[in-house]
C-alpha positions in Angstrom: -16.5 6.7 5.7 -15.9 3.0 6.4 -18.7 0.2 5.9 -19.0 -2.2 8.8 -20.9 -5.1 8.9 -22.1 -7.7 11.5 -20.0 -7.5 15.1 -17.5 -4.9 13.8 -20.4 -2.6 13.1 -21.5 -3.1 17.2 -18.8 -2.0 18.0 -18.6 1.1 16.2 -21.7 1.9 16.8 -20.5 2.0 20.6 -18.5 5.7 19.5 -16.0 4.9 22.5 -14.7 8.7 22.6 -10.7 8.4 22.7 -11.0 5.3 20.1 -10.2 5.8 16.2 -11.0 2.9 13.3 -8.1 1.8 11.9 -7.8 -1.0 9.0 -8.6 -4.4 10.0 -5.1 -5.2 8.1 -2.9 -3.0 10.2 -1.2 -3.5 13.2 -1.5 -7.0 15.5 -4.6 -8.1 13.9 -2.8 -7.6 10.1 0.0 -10.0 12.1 -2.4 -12.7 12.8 -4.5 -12.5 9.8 -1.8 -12.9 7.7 0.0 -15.8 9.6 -3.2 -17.8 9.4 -3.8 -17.4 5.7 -0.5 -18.0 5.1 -0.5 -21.6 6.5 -3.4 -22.5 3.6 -1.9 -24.7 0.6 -5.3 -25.4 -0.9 -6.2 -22.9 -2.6 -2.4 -22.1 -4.3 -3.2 -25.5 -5.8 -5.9 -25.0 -7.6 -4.2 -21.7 -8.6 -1.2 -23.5 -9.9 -3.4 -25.8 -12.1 -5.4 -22.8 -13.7 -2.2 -20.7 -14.1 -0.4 -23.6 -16.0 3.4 -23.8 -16.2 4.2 -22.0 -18.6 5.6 -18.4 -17.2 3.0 -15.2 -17.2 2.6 -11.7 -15.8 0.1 -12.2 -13.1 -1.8 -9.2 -11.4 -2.7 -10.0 -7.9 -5.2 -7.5 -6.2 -5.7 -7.7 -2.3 -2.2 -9.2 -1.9 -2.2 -9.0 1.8 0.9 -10.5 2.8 1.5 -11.5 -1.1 0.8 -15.2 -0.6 -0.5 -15.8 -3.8 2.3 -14.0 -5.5 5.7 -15.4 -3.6 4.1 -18.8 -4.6 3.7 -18.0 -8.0 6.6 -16.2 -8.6 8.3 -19.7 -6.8 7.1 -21.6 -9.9 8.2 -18.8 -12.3 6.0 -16.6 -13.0 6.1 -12.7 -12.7 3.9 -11.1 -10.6 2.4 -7.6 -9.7 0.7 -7.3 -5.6 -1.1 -4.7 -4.7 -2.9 -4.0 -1.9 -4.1 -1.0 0.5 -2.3 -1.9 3.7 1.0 -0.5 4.1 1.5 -2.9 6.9 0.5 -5.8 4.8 2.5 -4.9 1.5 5.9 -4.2 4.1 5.9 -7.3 5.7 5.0 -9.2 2.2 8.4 -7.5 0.7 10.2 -8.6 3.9 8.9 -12.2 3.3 9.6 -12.1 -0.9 13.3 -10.9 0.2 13.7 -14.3 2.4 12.8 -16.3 -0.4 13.5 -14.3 -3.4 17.1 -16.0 -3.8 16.1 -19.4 -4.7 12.7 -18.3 -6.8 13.0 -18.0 -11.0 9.7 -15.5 -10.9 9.6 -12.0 -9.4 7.2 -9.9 -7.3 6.9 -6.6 -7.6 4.8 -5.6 -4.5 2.5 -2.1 -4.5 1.2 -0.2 -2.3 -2.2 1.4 -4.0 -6.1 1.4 -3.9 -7.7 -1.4 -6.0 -10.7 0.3 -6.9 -8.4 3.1 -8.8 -6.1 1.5 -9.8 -4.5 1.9 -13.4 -1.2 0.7 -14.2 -1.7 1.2 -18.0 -1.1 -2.4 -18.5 -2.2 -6.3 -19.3 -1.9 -9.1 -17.9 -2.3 -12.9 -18.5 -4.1 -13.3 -14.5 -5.4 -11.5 -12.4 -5.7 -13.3 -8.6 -8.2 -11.7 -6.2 -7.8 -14.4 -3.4 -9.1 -14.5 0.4 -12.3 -13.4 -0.3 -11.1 -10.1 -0.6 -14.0 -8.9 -2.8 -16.5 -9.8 -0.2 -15.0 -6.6 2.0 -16.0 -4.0 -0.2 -19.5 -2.2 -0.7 -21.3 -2.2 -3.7 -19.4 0.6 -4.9 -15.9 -0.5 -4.2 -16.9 -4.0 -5.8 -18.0 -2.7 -8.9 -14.9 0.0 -8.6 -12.5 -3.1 -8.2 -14.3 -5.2 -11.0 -13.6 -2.3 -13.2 -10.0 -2.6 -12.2 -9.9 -6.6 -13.3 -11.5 -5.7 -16.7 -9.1 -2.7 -17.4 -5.9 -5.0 -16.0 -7.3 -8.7 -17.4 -5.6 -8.9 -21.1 -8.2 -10.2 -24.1 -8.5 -14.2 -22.9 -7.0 -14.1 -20.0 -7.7 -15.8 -16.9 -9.5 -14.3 -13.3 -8.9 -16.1 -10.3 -11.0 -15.1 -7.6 -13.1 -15.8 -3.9 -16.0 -14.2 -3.5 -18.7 -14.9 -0.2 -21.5 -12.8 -0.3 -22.0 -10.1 2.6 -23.9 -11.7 5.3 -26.9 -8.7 5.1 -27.4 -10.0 1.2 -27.6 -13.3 2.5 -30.5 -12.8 5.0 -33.0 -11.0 5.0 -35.9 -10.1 7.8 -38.5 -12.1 6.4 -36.3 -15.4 7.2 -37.9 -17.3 9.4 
């Protein structure tokens, strides 16, 4: 059962008969999502300078349209994406086959569940970008951390967002 939160969790709780849930990632709204994260340079920045020049196996978990990783692998390195979304992980290989010519790194870009993830190896980073952690329950979170630690070789570097869920940030007694 999916966890909603704030105005998403309204409108569930409307139960519209003849309306399903589907992922916030799929569809029109995985479309604009991902074109307005895309146009974000920031945050690859300060990536760049904690990943160094010198080429590594990066991990990066919530891909989404594998921004991190198309930038990364466009300064050399070699990176892993995974994320949930089949919708997000197609259009991320449509957008690493545009670019993929002129870039010295690679991608490899999977479609798989973070918080079970095992691909029985190590690697130098691991990126969780966009705040992705924020999205998951206590259970996923701690699921997905489990991930990093299992994926994160010995002195490696994480990379991550994280925003607190707005019901942990609040609480009735706020005045």
């Amino acid at each position: 059962m999916a966890n909603f939160f704030g105005m998403a969790e309204v409108i569930h709780d409307l139960d519209i008969p003849g309306t399903r849930v589907t992922s916030i990632y799929d569809g029109f709204h995985g479309s604009i999502y991902g074109s307005f994260v895309d146009q974000r340079a920031v945050d690859i920045n300060v990536m760049r300078k904690w990943v160094g020049e010198r080429p590594v196996r990066i991990l990066d978990l919530c891909c989404g349209l594998g921004r991190f990783a198309r930038n990364l692998a466009a300064d050399g390195h070699s990176v892993t994406a995974v994320d949930l979304a089949e919708d997000m992980v197609g259009r991320a290989r449509v957008l690493w086959r545009e670019e993929s010519e002129k870039a010295p790194g690679s991608v490899e870009f999977l479609t798989a569940d973070v918080t079970t993830l095992d691909l029985g190896e190590k690697f130098d980073v691991v990126v969780v970008g966009g705040l992705s952690l924020s999205t998951f329950d206590d259970e996923g979170r701690v699921a997905a951390l489990h991930t990093i630690r299992r994926h994160l070789a010995p002195g490696g570097i994480l990379l991550r967002d994280y925003m607190p869920r707005p019901c942990l940030l609040y609480t009735s007694d706020a005045a």
